[in-house]
RODO-2510 file (C-alpha; in nm, 4 decimals, decimal comma):
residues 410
     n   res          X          Y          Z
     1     x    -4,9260     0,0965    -0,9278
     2     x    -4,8175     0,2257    -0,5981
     3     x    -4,5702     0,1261    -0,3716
     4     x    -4,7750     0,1221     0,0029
     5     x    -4,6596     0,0760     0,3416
     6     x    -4,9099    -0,0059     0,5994
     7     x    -4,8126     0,0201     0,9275
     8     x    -4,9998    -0,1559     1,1628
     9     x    -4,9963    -0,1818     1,5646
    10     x    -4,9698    -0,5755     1,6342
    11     x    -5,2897    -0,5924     1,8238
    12     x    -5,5706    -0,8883     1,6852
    13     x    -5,8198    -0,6010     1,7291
    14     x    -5,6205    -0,3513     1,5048
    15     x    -5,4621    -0,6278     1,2237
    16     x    -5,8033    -0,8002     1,1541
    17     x    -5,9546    -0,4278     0,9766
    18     x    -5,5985    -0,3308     0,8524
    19     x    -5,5600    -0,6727     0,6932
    20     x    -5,9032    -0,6064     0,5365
    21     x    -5,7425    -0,2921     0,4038
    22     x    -5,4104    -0,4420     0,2924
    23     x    -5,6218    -0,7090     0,0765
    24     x    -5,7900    -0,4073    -0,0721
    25     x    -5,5047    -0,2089    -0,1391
    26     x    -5,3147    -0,5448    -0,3387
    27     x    -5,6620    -0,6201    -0,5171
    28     x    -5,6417    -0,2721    -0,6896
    29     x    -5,2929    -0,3497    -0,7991
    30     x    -5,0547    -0,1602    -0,5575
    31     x    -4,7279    -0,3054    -0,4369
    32     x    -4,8023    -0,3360    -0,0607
    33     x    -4,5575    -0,4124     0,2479
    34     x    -4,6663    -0,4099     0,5666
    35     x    -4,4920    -0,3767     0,9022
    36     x    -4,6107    -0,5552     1,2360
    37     x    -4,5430    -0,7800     1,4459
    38     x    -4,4090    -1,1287     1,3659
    39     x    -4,6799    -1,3459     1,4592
    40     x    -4,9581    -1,1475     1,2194
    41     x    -4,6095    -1,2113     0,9134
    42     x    -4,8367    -1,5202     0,7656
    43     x    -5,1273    -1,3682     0,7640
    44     x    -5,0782    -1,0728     0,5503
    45     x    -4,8236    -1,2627     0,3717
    46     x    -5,1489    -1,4732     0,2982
    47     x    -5,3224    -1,1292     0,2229
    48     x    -5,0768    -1,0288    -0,0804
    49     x    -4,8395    -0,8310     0,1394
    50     x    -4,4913    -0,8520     0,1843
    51     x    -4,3966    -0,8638     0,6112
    52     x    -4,1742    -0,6088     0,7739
    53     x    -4,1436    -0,7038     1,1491
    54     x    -4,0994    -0,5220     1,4063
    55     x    -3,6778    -0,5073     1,5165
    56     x    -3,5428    -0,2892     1,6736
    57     x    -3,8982    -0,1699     1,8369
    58     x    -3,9647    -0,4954     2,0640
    59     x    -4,1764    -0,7286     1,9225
    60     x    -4,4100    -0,8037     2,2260
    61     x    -4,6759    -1,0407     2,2588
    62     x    -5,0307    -0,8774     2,3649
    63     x    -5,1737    -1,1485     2,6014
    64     x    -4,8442    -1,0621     2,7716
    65     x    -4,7563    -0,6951     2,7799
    66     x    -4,5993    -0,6804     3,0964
    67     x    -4,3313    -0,9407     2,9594
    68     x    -4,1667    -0,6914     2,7280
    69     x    -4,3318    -0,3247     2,9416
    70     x    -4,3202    -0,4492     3,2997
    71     x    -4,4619    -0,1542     3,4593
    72     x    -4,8239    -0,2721     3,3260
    73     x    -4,7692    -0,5730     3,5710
    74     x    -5,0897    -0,5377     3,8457
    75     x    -5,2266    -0,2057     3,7109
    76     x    -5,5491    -0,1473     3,5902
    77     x    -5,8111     0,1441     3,4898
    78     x    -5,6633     0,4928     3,4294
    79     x    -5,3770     0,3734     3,5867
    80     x    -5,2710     0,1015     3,3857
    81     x    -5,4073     0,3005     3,0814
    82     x    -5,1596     0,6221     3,1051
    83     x    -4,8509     0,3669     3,1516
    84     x    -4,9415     0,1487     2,8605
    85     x    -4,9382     0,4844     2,6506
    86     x    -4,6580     0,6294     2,7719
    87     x    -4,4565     0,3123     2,7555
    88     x    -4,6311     0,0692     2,4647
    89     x    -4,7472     0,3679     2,1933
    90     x    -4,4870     0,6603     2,2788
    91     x    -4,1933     0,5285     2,3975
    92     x    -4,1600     0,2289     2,1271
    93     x    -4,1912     0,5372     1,8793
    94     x    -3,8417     0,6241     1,7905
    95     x    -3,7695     0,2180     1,7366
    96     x    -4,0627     0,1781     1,4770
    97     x    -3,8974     0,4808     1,2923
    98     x    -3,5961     0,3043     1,2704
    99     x    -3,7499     0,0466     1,1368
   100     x    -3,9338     0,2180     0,9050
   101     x    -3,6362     0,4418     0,7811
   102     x    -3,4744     0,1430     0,7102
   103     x    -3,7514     0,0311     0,5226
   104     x    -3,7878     0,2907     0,3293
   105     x    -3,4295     0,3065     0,2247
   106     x    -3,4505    -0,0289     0,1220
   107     x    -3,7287     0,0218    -0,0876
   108     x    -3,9214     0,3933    -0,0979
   109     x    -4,2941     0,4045    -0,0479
   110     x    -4,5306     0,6223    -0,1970
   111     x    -4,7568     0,6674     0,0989
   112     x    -4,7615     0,5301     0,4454
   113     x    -5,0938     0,4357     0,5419
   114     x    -5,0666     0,3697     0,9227
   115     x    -5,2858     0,2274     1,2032
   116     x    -5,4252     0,5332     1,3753
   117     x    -5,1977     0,4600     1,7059
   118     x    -4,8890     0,4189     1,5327
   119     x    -4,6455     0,6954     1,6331
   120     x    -4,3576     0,5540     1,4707
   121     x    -4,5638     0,5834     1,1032
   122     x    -4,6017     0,9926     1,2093
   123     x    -4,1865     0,9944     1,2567
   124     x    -4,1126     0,8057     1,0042
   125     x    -4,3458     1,0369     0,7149
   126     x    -4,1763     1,2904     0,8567
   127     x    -3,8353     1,2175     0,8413
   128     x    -3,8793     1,0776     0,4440
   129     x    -4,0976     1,3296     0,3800
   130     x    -4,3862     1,1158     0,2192
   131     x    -4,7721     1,1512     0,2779
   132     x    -4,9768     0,9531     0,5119
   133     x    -5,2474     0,8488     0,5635
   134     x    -5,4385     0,7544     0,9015
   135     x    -5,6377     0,4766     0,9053
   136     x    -5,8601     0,4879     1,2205
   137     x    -5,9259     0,1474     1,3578
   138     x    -6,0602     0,2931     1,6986
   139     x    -6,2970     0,5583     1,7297
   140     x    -6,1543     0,9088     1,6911
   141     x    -6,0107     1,0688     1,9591
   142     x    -5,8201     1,3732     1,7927
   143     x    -5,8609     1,7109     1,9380
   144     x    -6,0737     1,9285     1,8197
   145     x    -6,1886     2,2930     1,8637
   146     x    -6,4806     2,3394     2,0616
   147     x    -6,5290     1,9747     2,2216
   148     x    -6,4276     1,8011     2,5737
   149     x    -6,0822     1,6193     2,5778
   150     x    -6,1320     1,3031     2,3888
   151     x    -6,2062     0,9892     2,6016
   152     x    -6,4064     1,1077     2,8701
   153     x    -6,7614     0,9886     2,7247
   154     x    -6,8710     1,3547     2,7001
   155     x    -7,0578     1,5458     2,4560
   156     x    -6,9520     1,8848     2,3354
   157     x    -7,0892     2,1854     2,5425
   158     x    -7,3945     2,3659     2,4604
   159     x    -7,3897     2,6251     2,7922
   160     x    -7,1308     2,8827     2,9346
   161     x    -7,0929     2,6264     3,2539
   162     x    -7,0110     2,2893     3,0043
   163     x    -6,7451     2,5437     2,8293
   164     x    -6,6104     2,6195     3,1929
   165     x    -6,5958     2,2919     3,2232
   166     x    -6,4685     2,1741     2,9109
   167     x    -6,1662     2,4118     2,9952
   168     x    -6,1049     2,2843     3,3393
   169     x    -6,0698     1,9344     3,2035
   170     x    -5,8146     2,0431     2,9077
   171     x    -5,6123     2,1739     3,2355
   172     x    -5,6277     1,8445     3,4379
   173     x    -5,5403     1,6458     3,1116
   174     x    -5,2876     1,8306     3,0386
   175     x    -5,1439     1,7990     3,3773
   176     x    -5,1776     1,4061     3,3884
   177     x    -5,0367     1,3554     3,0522
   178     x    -4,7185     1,5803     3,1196
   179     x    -4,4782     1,2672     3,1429
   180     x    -4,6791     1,1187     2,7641
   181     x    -4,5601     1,4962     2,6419
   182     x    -4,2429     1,4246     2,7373
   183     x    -4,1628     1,0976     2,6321
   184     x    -4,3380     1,1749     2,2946
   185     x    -4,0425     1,4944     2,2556
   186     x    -3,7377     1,2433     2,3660
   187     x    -3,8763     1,0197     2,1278
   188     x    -3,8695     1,2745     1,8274
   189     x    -3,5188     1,4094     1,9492
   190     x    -3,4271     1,0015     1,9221
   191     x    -3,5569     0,9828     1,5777
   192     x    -3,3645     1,3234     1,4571
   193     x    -3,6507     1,5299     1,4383
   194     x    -3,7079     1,8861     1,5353
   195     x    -3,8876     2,0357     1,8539
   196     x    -4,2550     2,0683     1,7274
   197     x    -4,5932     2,2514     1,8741
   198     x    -4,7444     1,9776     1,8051
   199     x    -4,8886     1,6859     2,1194
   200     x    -4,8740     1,3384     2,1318
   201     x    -5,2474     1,3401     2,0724
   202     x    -5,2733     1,5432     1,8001
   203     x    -4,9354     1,3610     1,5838
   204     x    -5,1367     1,0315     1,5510
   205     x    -5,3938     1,2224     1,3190
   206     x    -5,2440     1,2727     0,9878
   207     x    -5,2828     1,6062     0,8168
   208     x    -5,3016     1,4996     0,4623
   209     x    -5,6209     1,2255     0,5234
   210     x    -5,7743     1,0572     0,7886
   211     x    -6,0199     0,7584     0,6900
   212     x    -6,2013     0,6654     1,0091
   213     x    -6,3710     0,3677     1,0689
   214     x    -6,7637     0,3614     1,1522
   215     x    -6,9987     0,6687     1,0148
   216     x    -7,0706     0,9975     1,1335
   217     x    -7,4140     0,9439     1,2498
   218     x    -7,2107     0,7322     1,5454
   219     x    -6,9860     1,0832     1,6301
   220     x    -7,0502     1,3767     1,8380
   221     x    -7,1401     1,6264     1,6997
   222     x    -6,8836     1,8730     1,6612
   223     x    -6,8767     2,2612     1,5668
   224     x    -6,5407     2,1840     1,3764
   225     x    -6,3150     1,8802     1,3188
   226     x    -5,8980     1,9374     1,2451
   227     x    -5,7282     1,8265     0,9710
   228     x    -5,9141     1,6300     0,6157
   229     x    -6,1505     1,3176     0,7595
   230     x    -6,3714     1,1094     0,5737
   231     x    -6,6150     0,8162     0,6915
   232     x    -6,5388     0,4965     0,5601
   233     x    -6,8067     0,2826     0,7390
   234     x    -6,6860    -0,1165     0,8769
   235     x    -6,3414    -0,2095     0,7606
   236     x    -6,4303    -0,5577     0,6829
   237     x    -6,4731    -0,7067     0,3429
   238     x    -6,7064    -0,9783     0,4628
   239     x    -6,5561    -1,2058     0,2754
   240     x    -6,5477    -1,4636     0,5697
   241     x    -6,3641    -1,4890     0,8975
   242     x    -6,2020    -1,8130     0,8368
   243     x    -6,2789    -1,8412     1,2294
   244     x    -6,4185    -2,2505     1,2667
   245     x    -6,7213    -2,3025     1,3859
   246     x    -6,7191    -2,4707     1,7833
   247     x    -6,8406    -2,7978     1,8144
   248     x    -7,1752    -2,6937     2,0090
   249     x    -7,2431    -2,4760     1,6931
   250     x    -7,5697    -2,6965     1,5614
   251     x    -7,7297    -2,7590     1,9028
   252     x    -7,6971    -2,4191     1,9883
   253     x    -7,8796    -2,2740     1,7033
   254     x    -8,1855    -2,5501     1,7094
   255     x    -8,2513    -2,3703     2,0355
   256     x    -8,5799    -2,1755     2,0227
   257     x    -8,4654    -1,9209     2,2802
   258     x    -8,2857    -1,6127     2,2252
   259     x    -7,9343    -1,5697     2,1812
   260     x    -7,6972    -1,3258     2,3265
   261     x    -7,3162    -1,2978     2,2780
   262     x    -7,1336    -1,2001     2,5120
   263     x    -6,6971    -1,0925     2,4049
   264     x    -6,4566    -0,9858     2,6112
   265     x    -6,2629    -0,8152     2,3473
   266     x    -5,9239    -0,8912     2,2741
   267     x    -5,7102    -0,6768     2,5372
   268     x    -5,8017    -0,6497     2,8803
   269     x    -5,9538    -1,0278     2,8348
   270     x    -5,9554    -1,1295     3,2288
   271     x    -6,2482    -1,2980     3,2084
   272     x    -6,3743    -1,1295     3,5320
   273     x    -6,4492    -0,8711     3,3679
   274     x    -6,7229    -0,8832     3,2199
   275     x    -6,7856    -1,2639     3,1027
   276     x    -6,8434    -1,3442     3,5059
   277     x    -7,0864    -1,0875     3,5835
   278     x    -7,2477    -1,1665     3,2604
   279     x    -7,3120    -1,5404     3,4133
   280     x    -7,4275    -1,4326     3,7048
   281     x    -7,6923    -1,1630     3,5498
   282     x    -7,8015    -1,4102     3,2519
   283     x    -7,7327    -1,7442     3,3871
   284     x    -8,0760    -1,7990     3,5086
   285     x    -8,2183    -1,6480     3,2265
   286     x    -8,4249    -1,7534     2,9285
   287     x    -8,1738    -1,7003     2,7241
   288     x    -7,8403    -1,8548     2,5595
   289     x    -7,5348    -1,6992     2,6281
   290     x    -7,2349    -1,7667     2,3065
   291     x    -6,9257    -1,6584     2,4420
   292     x    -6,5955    -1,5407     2,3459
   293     x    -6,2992    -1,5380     2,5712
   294     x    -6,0716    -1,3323     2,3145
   295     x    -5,7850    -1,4879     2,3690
   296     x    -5,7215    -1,7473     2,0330
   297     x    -5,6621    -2,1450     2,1226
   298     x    -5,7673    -2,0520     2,4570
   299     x    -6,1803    -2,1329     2,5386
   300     x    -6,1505    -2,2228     2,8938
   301     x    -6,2389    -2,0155     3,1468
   302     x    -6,1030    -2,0528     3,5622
   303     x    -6,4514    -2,0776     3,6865
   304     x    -6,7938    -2,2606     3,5676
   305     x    -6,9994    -2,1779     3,2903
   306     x    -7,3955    -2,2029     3,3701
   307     x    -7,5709    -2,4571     3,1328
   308     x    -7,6855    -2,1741     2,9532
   309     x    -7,3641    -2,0738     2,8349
   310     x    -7,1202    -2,1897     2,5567
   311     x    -6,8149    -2,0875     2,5363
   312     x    -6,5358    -2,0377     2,2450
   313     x    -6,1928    -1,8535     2,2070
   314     x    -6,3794    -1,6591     1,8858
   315     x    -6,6090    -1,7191     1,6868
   316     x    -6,7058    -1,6427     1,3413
   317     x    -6,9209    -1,3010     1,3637
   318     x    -7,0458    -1,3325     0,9539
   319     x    -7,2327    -1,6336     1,0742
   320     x    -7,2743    -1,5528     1,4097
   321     x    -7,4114    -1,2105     1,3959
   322     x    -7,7132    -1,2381     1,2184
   323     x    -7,8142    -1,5173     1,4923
   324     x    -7,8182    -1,3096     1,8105
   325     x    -8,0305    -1,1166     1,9434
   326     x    -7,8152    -0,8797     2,1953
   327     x    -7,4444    -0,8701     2,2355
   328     x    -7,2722    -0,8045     2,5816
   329     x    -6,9909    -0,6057     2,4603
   330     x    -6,6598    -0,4532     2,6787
   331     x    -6,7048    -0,1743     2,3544
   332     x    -6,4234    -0,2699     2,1291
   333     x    -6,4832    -0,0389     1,8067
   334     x    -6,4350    -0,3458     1,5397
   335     x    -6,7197    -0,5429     1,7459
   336     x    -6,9407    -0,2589     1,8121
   337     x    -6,9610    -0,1764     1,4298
   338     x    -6,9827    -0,5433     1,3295
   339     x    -7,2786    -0,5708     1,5560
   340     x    -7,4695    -0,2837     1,4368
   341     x    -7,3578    -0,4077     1,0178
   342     x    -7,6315    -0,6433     1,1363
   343     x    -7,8742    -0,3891     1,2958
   344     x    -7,7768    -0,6178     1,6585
   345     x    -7,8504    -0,3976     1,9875
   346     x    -7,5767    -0,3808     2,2126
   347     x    -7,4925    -0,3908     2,6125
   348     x    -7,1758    -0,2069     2,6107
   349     x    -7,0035    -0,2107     2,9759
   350     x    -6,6462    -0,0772     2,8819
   351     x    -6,3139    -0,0230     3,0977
   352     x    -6,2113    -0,2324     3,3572
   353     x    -6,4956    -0,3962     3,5416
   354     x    -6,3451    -0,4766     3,9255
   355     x    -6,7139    -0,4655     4,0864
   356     x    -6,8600    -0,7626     3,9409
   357     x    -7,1946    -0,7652     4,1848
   358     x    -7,2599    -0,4053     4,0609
   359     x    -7,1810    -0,4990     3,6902
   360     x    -7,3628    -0,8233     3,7554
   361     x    -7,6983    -0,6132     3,8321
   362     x    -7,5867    -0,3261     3,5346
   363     x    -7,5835    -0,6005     3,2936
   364     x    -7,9445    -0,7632     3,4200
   365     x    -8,1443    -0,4690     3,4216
   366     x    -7,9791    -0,3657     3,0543
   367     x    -8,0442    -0,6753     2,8739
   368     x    -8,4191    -0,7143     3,0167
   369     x    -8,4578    -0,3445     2,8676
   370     x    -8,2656    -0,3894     2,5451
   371     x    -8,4689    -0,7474     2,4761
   372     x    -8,7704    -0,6363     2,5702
   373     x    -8,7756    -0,3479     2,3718
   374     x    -8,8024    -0,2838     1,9529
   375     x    -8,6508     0,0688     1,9827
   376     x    -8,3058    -0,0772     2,0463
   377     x    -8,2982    -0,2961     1,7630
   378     x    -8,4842    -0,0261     1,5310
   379     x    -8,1892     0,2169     1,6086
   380     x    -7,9353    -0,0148     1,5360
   381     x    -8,0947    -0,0998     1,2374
   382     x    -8,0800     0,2670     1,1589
   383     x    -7,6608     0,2785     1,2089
   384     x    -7,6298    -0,0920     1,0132
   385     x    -7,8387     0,0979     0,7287
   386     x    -7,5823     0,3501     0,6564
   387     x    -7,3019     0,1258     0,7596
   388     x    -7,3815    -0,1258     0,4819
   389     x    -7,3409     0,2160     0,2213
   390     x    -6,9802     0,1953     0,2793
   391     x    -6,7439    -0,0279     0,1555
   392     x    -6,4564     0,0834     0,3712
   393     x    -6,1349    -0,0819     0,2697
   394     x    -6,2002    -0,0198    -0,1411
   395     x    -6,2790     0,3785     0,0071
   396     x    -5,9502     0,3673     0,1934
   397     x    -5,7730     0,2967    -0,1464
   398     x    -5,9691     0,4864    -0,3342
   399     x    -5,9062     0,8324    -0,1029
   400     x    -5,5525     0,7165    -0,0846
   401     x    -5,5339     0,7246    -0,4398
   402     x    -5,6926     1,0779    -0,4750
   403     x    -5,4386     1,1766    -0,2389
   404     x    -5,1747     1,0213    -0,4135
   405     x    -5,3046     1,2226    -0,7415
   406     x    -5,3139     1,5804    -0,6220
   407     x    -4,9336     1,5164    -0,4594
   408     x    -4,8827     1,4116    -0,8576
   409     x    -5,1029     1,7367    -1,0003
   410     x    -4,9078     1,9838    -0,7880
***
């Protein structure tokens, strides 16, 4: 038996596939405590995991981030995405060491197995000098030689011009993310911890292991990836969302015409988005539209649903899923990969969508190409098929443990 800390950012979207993992890691017999934010304590307390909450890093509330990091209020896009690193992820980084120290001297851990965005787990291994392990709940965005800076949406070069560009765009990132540099240094100097070579980006990737979530088929390829990573597939053990069933549940599925769910995702869930165009591209459409708004206890939305639509705050995807025929996604990892677990085509229009005629029209002409045609479905079929090989929160133990065994061997 092992004593395990997870460490896991307090986001819905990360906790559901870390709880998945903490289940997994107390079925196989290992002591396991996990630190968070209060209001996920019950839940893994329900999973077979003792809570440690988030103190002296502030325990914020995700439906209202600009409560506890005000200068997120009004921003969106890039703009709101550089401050909610800089601010959220880096500069809460020495306090979740703290926390963790404290933890630790309280009770050591064998291994830290973190959320792939927690900086304070990186600090923290390093200052007690344990192993850990990444757990990647989002897709991977570490560096890596050879490829475009992560995030961008483009494919490694294959030309002298795309490695001209390729180095022109490592020059402007590194440019806009001087002041996420900087705060990520203050924040080691906070925690006690030497100057290092290292950037922010490249600290959230553990050296010892990396288990990412989803399977290589869905990565670029790459000529050569840093550091130890392994596949795991969906981390989900399908054992049931617990997520109730609305009350237009029966009608909706005695309807002979084709369903497609539409999610906002859990952050970023102004409906406007995406669930408004949505209505106006599909309203009129032979089709039903089950919708999520994200955002639990809350399933109203501030303008009107067409008759096609029903709406929910969630709803439970292992019943769901195999229903649908498309899903309108904003490209959340955990819903892309539980889509595809089913072989379910998706309509993926990510970021921050401010021009709701345009994504109105983007949405239209996608779903009356992804419906109407069998290749869609056939190649996520393909992805669900290797997928379903995985059982990714047993592998996450089980390459944990092979980690913990060669520390042991040496």
């Amino acid at each position: 038996m092992a004593e395990v800390m997870l460490a896991v950012m307090p986001f819905a979207g990360h906790v559901a596939p870390m709880r998945a993992v903490a289940r997994a890691f107390a079925a196989a017999g290992h002591r396991v405590r996990v630190y968070t934010g209060s209001v996920h304590a019950d839940a893994f307390r329900a999973d077979g995991a003792e809570p440690v909450l988030w103190e002296r890093a502030p325990d914020f509330d995700e439906n209202d981030l600009p409560a506890t990091f005000p200068r997120l209020r009004g921003r969106k896009g890039p703009r709101q995405m550089m401050v909610n690193v800089e601010d959220l992820f880096v500069r809460t980084g020495s306090a979740q060491c703290a926390d963790l120290t404290a933890a630790f001297d309280a009770r050591p851990w064998d291994v830290l197995v973190a959320d792939g965005l927690s900086l304070g787990a990186h600090l923290a291994a390093e200052r007690t000098g344990t192993p850990r392990v990444t757990v990647s709940v989002v897709p991977l965005a570490t560096p890596s030689p050879g490829a475009p800076p992560p995030g961008l949406g483009l494919q490694p070069a294959t030309s002298v011009l795309g490695r001209l560009r390729d180095r022109a765009l490592w020059a402007a990132l590194s440019a806009v993310s001087r002041p996420i540099q900087r705060a990520y240094h203050e924040q080691r100097a906070i925690a006690g911890l030497p100057p290092t070579a290292l950037t922010f980006q490249e600290a959230l990737y553990s050296r010892d292991l990396v288990c990412a979530s989803g399977v290589e088929q869905l990565e670029y390829p790459r000529p050569q990836w840093p550091g130890r990573i392994v596949w795991v597939g969906e981390l989900t053990d399908h054992a049931g969302s617990g997520i109730q069933e609305p009350a237009w549940w029966p009608e909706s599925l005695a309807d002979p015409r084709p369903v497609a769910h539409v999610t906002q995702g859990t952050q970023n869930v102004d409906p406007a988005d995406l669930i408004r165009p949505t209505f106006a591209a599909l309203g009129r459409q032979r089709v039903q539209l089950a919708v999520a708004t994200g955002v639990r206890g809350n399933s109203e939305l501030p303008f009107p649903a067409p008759p096609n639509a029903r709406v929910a705050d969630l709803l439970p995807y292992d019943r769901l899923l195999p229903r649908i025929d498309v899903m309108v996604t904003n490209g959340g990892w955990g819903g892309v990969l539980a889509a595809l677990h089913h072989g379910v085509p998706l309509v993926i229009a990510g970021g921050d969508l401010d021009k709701p005629e345009v994504a109105a029209r983007v949405v239209l002409r996608a779903w009356r190409r992804v419906s109407g045609s069998p290749a869609y479905r056939t190649a996520a079929q393909r992805i669900g098929e290797a997928l379903r090989q995985h059982d990714g929160p047993r592998e996450v133990v089980e390459h944990t443990e092979a980690l913990l065994a060669e520390g042991i061997e040496r």
